[in-house]
N, CA, C and O atoms as a Tinker XYZ file with bonds, in Angstrom:
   280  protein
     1  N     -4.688000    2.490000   -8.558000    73     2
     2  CA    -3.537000    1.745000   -8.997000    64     1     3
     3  C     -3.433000    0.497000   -8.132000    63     2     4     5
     4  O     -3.776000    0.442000   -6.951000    81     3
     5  N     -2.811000   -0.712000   -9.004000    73     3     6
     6  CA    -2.877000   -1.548000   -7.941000    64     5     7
     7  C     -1.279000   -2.777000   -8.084000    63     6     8     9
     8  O     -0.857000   -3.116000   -9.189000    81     7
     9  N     -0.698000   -3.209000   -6.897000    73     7    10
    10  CA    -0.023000   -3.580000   -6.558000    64     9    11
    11  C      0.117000   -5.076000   -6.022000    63    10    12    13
    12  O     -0.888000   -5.649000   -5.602000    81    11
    13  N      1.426000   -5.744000   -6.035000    73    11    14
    14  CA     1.587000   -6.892000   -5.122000    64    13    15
    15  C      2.704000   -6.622000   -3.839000    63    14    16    17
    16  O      3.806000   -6.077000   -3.799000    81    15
    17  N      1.987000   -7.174000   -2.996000    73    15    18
    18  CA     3.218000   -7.040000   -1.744000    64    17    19
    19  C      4.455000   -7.675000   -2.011000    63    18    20    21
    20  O      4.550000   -8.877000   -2.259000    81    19
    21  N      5.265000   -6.997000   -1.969000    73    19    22
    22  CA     6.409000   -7.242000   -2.071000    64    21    23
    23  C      7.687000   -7.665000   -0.759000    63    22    24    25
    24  O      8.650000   -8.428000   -0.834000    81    23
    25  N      7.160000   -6.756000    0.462000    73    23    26
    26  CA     7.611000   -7.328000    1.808000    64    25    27
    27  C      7.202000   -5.915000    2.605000    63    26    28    29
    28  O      7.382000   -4.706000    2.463000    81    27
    29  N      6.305000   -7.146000    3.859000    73    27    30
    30  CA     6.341000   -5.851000    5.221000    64    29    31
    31  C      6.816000   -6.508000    5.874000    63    30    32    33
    32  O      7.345000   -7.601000    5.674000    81    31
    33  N      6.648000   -5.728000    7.042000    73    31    34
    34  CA     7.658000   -5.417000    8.337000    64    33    35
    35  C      6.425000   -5.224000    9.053000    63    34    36    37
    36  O      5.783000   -4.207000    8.789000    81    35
    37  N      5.860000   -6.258000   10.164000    73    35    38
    38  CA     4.784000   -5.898000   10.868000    64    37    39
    39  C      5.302000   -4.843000   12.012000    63    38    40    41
    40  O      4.428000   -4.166000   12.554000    81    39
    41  N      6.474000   -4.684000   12.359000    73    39    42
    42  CA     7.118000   -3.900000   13.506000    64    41    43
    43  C      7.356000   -2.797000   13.033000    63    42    44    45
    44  O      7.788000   -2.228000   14.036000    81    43
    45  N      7.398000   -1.982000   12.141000    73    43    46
    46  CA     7.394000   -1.064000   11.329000    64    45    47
    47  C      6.152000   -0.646000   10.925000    63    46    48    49
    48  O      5.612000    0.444000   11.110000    81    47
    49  N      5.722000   -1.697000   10.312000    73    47    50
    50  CA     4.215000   -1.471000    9.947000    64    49    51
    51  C      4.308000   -0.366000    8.135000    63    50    52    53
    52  O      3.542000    0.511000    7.735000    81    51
    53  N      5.776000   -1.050000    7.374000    73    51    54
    54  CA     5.860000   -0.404000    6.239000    64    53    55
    55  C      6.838000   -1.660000    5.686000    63    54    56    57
    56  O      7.502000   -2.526000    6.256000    81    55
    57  N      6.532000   -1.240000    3.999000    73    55    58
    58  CA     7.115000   -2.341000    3.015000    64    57    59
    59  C      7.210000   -1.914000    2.093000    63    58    60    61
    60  O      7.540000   -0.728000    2.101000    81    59
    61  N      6.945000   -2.711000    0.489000    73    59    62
    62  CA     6.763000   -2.069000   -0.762000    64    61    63
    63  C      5.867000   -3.158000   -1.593000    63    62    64    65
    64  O      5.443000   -4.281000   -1.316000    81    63
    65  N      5.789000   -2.435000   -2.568000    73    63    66
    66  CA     4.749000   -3.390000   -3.598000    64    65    67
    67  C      5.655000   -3.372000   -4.834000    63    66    68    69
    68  O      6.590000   -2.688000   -5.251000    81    67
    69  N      5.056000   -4.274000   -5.167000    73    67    70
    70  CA     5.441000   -4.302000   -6.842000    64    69    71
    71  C      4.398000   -3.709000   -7.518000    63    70    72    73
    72  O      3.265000   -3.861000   -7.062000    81    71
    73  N      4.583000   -2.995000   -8.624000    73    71    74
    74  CA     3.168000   -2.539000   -9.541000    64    73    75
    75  C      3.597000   -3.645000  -10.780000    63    74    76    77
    76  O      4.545000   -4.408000  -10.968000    81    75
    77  N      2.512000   -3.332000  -11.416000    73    75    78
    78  CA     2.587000   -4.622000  -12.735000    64    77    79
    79  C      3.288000   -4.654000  -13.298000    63    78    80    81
    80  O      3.663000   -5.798000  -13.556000    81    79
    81  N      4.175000   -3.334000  -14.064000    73    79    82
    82  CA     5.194000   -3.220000  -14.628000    64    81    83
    83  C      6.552000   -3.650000  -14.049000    63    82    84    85
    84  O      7.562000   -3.811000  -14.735000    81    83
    85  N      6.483000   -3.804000  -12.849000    73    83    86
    86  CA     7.752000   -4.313000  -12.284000    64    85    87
    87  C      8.241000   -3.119000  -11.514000    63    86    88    89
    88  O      9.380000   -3.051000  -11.053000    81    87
    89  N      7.459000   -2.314000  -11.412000    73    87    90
    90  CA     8.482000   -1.020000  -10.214000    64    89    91
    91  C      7.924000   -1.237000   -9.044000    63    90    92    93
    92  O      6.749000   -1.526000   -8.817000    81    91
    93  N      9.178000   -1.028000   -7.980000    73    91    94
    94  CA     8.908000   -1.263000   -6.856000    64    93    95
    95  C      8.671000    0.014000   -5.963000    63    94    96    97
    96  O      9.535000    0.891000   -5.940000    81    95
    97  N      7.481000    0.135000   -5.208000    73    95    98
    98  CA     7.280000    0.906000   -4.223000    64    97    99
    99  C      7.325000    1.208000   -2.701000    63    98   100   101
   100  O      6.412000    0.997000   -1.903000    81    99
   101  N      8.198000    1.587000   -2.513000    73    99   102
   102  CA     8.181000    1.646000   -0.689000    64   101   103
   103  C      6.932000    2.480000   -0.208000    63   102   104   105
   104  O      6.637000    3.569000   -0.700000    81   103
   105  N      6.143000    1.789000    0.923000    73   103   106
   106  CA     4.848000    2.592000    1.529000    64   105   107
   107  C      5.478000    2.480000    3.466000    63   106   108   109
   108  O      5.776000    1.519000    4.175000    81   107
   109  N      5.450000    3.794000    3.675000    73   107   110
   110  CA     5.763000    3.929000    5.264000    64   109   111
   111  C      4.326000    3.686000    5.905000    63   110   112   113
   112  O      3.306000    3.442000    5.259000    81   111
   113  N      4.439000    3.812000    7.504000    73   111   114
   114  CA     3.288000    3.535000    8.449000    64   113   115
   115  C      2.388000    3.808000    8.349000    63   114   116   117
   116  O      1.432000    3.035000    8.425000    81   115
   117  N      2.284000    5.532000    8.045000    73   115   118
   118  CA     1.199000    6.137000    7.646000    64   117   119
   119  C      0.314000    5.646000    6.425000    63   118   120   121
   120  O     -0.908000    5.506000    6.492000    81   119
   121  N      0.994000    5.432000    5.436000    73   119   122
   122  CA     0.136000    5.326000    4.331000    64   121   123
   123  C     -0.228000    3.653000    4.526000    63   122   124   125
   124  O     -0.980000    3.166000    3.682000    81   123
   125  N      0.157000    3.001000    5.336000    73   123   126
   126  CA    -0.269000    1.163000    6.140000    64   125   127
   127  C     -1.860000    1.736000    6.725000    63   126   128   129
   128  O     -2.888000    1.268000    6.235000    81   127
   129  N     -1.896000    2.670000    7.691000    73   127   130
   130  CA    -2.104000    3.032000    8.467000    64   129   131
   131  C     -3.737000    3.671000    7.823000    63   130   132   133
   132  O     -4.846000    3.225000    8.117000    81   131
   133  N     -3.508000    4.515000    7.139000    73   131   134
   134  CA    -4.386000    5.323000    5.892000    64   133   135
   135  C     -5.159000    3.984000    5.594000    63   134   136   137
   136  O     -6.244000    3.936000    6.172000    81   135
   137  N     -4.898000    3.055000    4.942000    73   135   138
   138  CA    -5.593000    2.220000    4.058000    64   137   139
   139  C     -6.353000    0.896000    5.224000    63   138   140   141
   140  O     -6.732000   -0.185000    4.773000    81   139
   141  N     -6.467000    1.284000    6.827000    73   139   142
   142  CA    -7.134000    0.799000    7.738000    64   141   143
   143  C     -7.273000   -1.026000    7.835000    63   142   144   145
   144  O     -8.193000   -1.828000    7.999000    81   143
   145  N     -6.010000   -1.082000    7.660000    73   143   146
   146  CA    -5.336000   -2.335000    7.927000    64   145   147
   147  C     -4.437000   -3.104000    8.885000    63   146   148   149
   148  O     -3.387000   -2.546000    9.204000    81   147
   149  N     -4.706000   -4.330000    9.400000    73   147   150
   150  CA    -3.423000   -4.748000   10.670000    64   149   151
   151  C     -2.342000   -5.455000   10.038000    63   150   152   153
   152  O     -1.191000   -5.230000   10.411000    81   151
   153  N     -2.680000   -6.626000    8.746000    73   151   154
   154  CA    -1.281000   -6.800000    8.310000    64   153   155
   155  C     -1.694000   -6.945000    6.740000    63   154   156   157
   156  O     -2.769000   -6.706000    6.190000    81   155
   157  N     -0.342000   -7.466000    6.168000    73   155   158
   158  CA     0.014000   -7.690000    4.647000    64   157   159
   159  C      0.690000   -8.778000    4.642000    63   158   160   161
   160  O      1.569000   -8.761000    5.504000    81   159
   161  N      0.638000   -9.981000    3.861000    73   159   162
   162  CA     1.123000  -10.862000    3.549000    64   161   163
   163  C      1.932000  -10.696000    2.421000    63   162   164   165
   164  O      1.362000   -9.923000    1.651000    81   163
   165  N      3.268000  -11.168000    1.871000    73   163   166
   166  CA     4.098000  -11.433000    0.784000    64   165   167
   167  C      3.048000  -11.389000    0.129000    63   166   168   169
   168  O      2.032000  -11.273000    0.815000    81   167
   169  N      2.826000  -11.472000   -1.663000    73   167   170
   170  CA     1.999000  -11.853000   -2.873000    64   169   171
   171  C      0.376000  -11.016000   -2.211000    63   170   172   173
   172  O     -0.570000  -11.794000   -2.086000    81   171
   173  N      0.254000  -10.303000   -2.028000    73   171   174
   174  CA    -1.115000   -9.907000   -1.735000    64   173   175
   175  C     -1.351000   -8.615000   -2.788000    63   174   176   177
   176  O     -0.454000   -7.838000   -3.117000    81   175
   177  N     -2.669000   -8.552000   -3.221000    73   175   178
   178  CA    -3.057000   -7.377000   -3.971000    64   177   179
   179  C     -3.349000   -6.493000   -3.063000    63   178   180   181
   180  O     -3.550000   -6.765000   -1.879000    81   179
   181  N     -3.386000   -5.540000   -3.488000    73   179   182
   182  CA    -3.249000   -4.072000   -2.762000    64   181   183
   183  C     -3.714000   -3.116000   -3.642000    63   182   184   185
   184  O     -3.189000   -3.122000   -4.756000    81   183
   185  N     -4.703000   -2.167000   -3.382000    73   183   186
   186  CA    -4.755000   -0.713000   -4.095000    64   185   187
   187  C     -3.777000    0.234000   -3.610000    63   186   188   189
   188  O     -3.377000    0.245000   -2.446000    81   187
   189  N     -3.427000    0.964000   -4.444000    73   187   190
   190  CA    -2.487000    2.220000   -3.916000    64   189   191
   191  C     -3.157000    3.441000   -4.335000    63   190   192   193
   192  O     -3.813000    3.501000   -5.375000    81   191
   193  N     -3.003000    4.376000   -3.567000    73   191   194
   194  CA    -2.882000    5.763000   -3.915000    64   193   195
   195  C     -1.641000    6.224000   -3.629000    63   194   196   197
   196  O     -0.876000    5.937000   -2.708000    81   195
   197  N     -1.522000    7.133000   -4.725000    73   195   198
   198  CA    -0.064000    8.264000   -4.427000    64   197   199
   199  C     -0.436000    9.482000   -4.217000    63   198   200   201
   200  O     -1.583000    9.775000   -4.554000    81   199
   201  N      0.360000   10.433000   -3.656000    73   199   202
   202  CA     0.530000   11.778000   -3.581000    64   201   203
   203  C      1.809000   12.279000   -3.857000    63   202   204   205
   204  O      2.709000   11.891000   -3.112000    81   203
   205  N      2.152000   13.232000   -4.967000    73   203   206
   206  CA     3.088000   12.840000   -6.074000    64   205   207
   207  C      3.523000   11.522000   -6.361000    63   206   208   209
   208  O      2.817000   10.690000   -6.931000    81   207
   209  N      5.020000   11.271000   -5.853000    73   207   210
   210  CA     5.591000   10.291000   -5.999000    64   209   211
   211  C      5.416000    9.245000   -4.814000    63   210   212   213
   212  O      5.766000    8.086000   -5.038000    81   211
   213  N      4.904000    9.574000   -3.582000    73   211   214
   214  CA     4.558000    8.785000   -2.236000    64   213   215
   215  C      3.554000    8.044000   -2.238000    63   214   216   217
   216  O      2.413000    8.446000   -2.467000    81   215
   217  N      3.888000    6.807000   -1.965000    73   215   218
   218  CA     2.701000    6.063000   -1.777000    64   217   219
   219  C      1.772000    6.992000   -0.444000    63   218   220   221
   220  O      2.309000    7.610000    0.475000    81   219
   221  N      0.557000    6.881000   -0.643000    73   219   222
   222  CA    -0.195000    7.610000    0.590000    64   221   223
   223  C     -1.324000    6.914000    1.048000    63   222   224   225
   224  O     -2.049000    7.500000    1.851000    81   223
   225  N     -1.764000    5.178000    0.505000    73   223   226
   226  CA    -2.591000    4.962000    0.767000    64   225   227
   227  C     -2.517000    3.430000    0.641000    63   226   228   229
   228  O     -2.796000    2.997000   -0.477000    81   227
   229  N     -2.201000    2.563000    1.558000    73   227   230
   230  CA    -2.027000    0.983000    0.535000    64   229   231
   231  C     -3.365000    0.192000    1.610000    63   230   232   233
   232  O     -3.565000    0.153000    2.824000    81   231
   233  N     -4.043000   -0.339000    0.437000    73   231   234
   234  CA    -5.568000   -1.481000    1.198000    64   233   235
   235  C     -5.473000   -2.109000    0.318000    63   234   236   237
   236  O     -4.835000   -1.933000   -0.720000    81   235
   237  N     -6.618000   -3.573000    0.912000    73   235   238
   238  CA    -6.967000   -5.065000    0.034000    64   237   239
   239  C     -7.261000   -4.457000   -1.130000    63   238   240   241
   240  O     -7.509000   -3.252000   -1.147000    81   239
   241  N     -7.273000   -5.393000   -2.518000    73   239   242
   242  CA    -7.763000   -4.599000   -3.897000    64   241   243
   243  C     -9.435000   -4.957000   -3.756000    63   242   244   245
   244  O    -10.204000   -4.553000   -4.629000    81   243
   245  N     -9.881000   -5.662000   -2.711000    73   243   246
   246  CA   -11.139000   -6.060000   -2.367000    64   245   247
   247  C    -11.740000   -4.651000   -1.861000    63   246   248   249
   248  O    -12.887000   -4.314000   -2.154000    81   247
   249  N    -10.697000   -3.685000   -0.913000    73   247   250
   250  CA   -11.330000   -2.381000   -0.351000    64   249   251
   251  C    -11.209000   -1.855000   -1.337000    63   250   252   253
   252  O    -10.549000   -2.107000   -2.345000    81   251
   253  N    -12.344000   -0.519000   -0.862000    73   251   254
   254  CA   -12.310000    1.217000   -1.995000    64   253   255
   255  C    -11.096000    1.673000   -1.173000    63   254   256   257
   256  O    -10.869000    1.368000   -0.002000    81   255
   257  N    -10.250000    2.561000   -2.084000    73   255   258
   258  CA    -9.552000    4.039000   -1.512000    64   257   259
   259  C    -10.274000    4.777000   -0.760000    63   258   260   261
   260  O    -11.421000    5.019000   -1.135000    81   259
   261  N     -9.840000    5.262000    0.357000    73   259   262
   262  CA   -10.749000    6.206000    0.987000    64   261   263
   263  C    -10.914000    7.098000    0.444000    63   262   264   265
   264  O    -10.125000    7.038000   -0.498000    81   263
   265  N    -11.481000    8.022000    0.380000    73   263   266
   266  CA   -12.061000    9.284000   -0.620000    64   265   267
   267  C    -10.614000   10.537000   -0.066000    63   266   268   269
   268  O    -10.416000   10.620000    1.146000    81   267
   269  N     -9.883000   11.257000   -0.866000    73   267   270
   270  CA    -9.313000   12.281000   -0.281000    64   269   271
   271  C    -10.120000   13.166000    0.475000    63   270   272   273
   272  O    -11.348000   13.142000    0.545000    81   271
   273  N     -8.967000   14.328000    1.306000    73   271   274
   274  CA    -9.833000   15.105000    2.139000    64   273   275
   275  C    -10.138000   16.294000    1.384000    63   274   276   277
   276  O     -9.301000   16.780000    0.623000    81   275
   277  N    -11.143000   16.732000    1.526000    73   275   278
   278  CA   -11.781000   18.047000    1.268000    64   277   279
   279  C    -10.898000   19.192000    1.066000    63   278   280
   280  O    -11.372000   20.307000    0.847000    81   279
C-alpha cells in the first residue's frame, strides 16, 4: 500500500500519511523505525504495511517492505 506524508515529528520519530483515497494514517516510532529510515519529509511517497488496522511498517516507495517474520 502506498501513501503521502502527511506530517512527522523528527523528535518523536512518528506522523501520518495520507493514502490515495484521502484517509489519514497515524504511524508511531516503531513502525518509522521498522521501515529503516532517519527522516520523512511533508509530500513524500511511502510504502505502508499494516497489521490489522496499525500501520507497522512505513519506507521510501523506492524501498521493498521488509519481508514479515517467520
Amino acid at each position: 500500500m502506498q501513501g503521502t506524508v502527511k506530517a512527522f515529528d523528527a523528535q518523536t520519530r512518528s506522523g501520518s500519511v495520507l493514502l490515495d483515497d484521502g484517509t489519514e494514517l497515524p504511524f508511531d516510532a516503531e513502525a518509522f523505525a521498522a521501515g529503516g529510515l532517519r527522516l520523512l519529509r511533508f509530500g513524500q511517497r511511502v510504502n505502508l504495511a499494516l497489521d490489522g488496522d496499525r500501520v507497522s511498517v512505513v519506507t521510501l516507495s523506492t524501498f521493498p517492505l521488509p519481508a514479515p517474520p517467520a
